[in-house]
Structure formats: structure tokens, C-alpha cells
C-alpha positions as a printed Julia matrix, in Angstrom:
294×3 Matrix{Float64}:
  83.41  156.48  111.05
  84.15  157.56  114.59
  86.69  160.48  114.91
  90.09  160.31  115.93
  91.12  161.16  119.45
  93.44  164.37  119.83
  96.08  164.65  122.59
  97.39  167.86  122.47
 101.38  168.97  124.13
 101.52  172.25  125.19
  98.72  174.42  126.17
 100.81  178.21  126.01
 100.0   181.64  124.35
  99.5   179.87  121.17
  98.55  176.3   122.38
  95.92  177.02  124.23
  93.77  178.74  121.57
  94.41  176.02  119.24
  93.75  172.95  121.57
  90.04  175.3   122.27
  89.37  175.31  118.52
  90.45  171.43  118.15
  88.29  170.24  120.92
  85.18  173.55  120.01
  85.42  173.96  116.29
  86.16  170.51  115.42
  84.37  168.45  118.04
  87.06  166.5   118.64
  87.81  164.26  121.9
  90.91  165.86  123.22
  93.52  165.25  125.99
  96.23  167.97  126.84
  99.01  167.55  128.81
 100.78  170.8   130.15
 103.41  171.61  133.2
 101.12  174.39  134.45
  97.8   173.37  135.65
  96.23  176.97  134.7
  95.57  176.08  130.81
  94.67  172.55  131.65
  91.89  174.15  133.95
  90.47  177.0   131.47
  90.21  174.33  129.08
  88.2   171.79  131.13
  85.35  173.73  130.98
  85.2   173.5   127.13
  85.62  170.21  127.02
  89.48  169.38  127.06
  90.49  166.24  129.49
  94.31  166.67  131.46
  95.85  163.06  130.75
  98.33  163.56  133.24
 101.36  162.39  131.71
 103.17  162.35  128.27
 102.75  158.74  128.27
  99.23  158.66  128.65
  98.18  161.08  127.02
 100.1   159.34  123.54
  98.82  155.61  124.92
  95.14  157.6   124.51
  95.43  159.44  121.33
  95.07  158.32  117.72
  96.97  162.04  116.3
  99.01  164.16  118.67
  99.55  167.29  118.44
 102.7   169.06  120.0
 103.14  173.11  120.72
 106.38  173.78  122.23
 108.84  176.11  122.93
 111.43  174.98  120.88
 113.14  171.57  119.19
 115.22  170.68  122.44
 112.14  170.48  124.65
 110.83  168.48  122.05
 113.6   166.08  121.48
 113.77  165.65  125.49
 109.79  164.57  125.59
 110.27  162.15  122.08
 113.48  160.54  124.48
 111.98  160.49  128.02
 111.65  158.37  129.76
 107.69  157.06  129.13
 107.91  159.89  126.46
 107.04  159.9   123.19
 108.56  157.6   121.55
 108.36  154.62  123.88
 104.61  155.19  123.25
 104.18  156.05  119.93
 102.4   152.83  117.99
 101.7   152.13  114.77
  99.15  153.61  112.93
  99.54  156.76  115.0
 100.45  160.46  113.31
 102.45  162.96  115.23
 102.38  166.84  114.58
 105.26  169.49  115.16
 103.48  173.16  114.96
 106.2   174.69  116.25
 109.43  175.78  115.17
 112.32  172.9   115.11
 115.67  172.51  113.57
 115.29  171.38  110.3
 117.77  168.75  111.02
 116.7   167.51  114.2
 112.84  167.08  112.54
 114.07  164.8   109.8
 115.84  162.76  113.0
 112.7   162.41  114.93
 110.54  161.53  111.87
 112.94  158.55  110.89
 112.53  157.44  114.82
 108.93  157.74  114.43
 108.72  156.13  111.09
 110.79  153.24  112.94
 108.06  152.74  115.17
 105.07  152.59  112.41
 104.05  156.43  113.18
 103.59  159.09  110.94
 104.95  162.39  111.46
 104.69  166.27  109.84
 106.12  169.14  110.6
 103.57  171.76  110.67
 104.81  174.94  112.48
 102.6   177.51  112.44
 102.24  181.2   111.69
 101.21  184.77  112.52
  99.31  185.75  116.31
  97.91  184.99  119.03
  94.77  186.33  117.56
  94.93  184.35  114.53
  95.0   181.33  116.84
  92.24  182.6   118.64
  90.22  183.13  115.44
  91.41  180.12  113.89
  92.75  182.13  111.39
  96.84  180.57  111.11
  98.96  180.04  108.34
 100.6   176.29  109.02
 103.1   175.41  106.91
 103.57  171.57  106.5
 106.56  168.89  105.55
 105.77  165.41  105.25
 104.05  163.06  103.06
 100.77  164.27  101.66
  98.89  161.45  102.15
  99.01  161.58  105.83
  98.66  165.57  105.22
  95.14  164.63  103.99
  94.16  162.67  106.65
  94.23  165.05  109.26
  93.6   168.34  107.72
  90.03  168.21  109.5
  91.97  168.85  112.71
  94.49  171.43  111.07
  91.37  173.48  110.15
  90.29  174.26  113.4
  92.26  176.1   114.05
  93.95  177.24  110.7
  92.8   179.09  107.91
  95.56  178.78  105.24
  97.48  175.17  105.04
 100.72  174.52  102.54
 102.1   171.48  102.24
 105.39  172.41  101.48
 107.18  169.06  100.19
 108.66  165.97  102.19
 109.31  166.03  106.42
 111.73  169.28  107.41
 110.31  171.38  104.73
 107.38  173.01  106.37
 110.28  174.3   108.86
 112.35  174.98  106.51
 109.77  177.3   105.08
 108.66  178.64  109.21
 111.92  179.92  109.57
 113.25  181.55  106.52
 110.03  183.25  107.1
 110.73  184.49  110.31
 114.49  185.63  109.01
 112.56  187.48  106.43
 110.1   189.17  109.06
 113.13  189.97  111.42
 115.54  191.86  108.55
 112.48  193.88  108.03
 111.4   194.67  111.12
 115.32  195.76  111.71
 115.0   197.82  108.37
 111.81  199.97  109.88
 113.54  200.17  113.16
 116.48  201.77  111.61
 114.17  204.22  109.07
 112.5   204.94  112.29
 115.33  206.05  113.86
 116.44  208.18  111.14
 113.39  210.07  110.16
 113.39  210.74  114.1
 116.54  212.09  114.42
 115.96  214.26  110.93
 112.82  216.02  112.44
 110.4   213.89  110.54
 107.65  212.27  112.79
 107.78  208.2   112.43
 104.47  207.58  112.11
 104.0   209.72  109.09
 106.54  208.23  107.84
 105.24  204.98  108.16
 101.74  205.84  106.91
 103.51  207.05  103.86
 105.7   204.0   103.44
 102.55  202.15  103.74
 100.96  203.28  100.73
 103.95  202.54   98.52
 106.16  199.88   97.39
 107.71  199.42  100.95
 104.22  198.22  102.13
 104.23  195.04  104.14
 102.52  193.2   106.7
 105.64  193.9   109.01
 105.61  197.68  108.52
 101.61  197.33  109.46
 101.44  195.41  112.17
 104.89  195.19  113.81
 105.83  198.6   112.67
 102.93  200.77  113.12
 101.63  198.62  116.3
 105.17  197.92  118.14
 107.76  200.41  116.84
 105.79  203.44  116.6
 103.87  203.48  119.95
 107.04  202.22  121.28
 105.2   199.51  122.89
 106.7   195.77  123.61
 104.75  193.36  125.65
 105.59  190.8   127.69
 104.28  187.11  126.7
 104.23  188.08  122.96
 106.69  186.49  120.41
 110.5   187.49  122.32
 113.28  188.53  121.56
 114.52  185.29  122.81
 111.95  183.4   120.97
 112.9   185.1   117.74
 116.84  184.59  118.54
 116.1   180.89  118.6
 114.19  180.85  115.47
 116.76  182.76  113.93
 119.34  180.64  114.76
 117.64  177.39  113.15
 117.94  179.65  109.65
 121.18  180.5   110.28
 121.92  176.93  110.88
 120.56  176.03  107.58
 122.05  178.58  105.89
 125.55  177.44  106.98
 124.77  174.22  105.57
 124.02  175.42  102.57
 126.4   177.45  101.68
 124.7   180.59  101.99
 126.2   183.94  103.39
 123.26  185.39  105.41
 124.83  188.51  106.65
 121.25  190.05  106.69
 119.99  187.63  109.05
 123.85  187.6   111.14
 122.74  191.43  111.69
 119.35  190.46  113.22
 121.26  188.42  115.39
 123.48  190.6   116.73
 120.83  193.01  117.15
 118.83  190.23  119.3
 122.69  189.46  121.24
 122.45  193.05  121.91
 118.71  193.41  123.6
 119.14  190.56  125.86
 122.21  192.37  127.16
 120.3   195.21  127.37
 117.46  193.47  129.57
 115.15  192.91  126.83
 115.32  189.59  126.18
 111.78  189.32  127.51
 109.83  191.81  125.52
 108.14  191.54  122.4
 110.94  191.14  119.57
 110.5   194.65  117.98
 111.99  196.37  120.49
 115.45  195.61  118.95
 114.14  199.45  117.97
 115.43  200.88  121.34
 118.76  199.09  120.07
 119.32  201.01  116.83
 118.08  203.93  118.3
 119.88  204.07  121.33
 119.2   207.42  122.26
 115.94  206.43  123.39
């Protein structure tokens, strides 16, 4: 049976490493489509073909793949004008791995449903690196049927995949785990400030915390790697990034009912870098913001 052909939207810090693995791992036939040429040309030497347009790059694809910067440049490509959706055809599957409103994702998959495609939600989740290694967590809403079908292409460039019930709840499980990750990365940046301020150096503290109950991927990696070295790169995961994940949980949260006064802190706290000049910089720095005497 001949393999399906991949187009792939959006070649950027995570895109890129995961259209590589689609088209090296998995042996795939792959077209990209991206607004800078830079991707398109590292990835032409592995293998990756620039379709030139949204349009043709759907009209040429069997499952597309889509990683974007958020769910409004997403809903402006599905509506475009020789966008998405006036090319999607039956038979076809489409594939959100990023991060989308929960609402807006059920939308679009009724649209595409209308039009004989399938469509999951399958943001996905921890680092660059992962996505180099091929190492992500995706998380995945939608029928599981079509799930099936096109895990082969998941796996190139994912280690762990959950499907986490119908279409919206792979997002809905991306972003209350990125409201988790901020609250706790706010938590270490305020015990860093404190044990600072007492006289107590930061990184012991953290080591310490590390080998008890307070233990947690955040407190290793964004705590002991961002927070303690003080160190906040450019073209990581934002604070503005983060701010417009957080929102989509706050969003659902409001329609459920649920006071999230944890995750209304975070967002204050990310209101508060970007007024500060941070907006840029890797999301931990919301550390200089607690601390301020930095």
C-alpha cells in the first residue's frame, strides 16, 4: 500500500524538527509551506518539497499537518481565500499540533467534517529538543479510528501519544497542562525570591526541593535551568506564547464555572513582564517580576 503524502504548515522552532522527522524517520513524501523561505531551504536538503501555497500544498496532500502560532492564524488559513477549507476533500485528515481554543477547534472540525475531512486536535508537548529527538508528548481529540490511521506519522516525531476523547479534548488537556506548568513555575519563582532575600542560596534550595515531595519536572528543568542561572532566551516558549495559552484555559474555565484564581495570578504576572519589556523572553522570567529587586 503506497504511503500517504504529508503537507506540513508551519516550519518554526518546533515545526521544523517535526516536518525533518516526518519526511527522515518516517520516509514520508512531504510538502511544507512556510512564510519564511529559511526552513523551507534547510529542509530541502533532507528531502522536504516547498508547495508554494496553502492551496497547493492541501490539493497535494492526503494528511496535513499544521504547526502554528496560535488558533487565529489558524482560523485565517482554514477561511482564506484558496485556504484550507476551499481545498480540503474528502477522504483527507487534518492535524492541529498546536495550541487552539477549545471552542474554536470543535468549529473548524464540524467545517471540516462538512467537507468529508477528518480532523484531530493533537497539540503537542515539552521542547524543542524533544522535537528534535522525536521524543514529544501529543495529546489528541478526535475520533480514534482516524487516530489509528495516522499514528505512523505521529511517531516520527513523538514518543508518547494519548488520545484523550472526542475533537477539543486533546486541547483541552494541552492547556490545563500548561496552566498547571505556569502556577508552578510562579510558585518556584516566588520560593526563589524568598530564600534569596533570607540569605539562603536558590540553588540549594532547589536541589533540596528536588529530592522531596516538591519534586517536579518544572522545578528541574524550568527552575534549575531558567530561574536559577537567571537565564531567558529569546525564541524559546514566551511569555507571550504562554499568555496566549493561558488565556485559552482561562477561557474554558469561565465556561465552566470554575474560579481559577491560580491561573488569573499567572496572568497578571505575564500582563506584568510584557510591560516590563519581557514579553519576548523565555516565560520563566516572570522571576525578575516577583523578585523585583533584581
Amino acid at each position: 500500500m503506497n504511503q500517504p503524502v504529508i503537507g506540513f504548515i508551519g516550519l518554526g522552532v518546533m515545526g521544523e524538527p517535526m516536518c525533518r522527522n516526518v519526511r527522515v524517520r518516517g520516509g514520508y513524501r512531504v510538502l511544507a509551506v512556510d512564510r519564511d523561505p529559511a526552513p523551507l531551504e534547510r529542509l530541502a536538503a533532507h528531502g522536504v518539497e516547498a508547495a508554494g501555497n496553502i492551496g497547493a500544498l492541501v490539493r497535494g496532500s492526503d494528511i496535513v499537518l499544521a504547526s502554528l502560532p496560535s488558533g487565529r492564524v489558524l482560523d485565517e488559513l482554514a477561511h482564506a481565500n484558496d485556504g484550507l477549507l476551499q481545498n480540503i476533500r474528502t477522504g483527507q485528515t487534518f492535524i492541529d499540533l498546536g495550541t487552539s481554543p477549545v471552542a474554536m477547534t470543535r468549529r473548524l472540525a464540524a467545517q471540516f467534517a462538512e467537507r468529508g475531512a477528518r480532523y484531530l486536535d493533537a497539540p503537542v508537548a515539552r521542547t524543542r529538543q524533544a522535537a528534535e529527538a522525536g521524543t514529544l508528548s501529543v495529546m489528541v481529540g478526535g475520533e480514534a479510528a482516524t487516530l489509528e490511521t495516522v499514528k505512523p506519522v505521529l511517531a516520527c516525531f513523538a514518543s508518547e501519544i494519548t488520545h484523550c476523547g472526542p475533537v477539543g479534548s486533546g486541547q483541552v488537556v494541552k492547556i490545563l497542562n500548561n496552566m498547571v506548568l505556569f502556577q508552578t513555575v510562579a510558585a518556584l519563582s516566588e520560593a526563589y525570591a524568598i530564600a534569596r532575600r533570607c540569605g539562603v542560596d536558590p540553588a540549594l534550595l532547589f536541589d533540596t526541593l528536588a529530592k522531596g515531595s516538591a519534586d517536579s519536572f518544572a522545578l528541574r528543568n524550568h527552575g534549575v535551568k531558567a530561574i536559577i542561572p537567571q537565564t531567558f532566551p529569546l525564541r524559546a516558549f514566551s511569555v507571550e506564547y504562554a499568555k496566549k495559552d493561558l488565556a485559552y484555559a482561562l477561557e474554558v474555565a469561565a465556561e465552566t464555572g470554575v474560579d481559577a484564581e491560580g491561573a488569573h495570578r499567572v496572568d497578571r504576572l505575564f500582563d506584568q513582564a510584557i510591560a516590563h519589556g519581557l514579553g519576548d523572553q523565555y516565560f520563566p522570567v516572570i522571576s525578575r517580576v516577583v523578585d523585583d529587586s533584581l
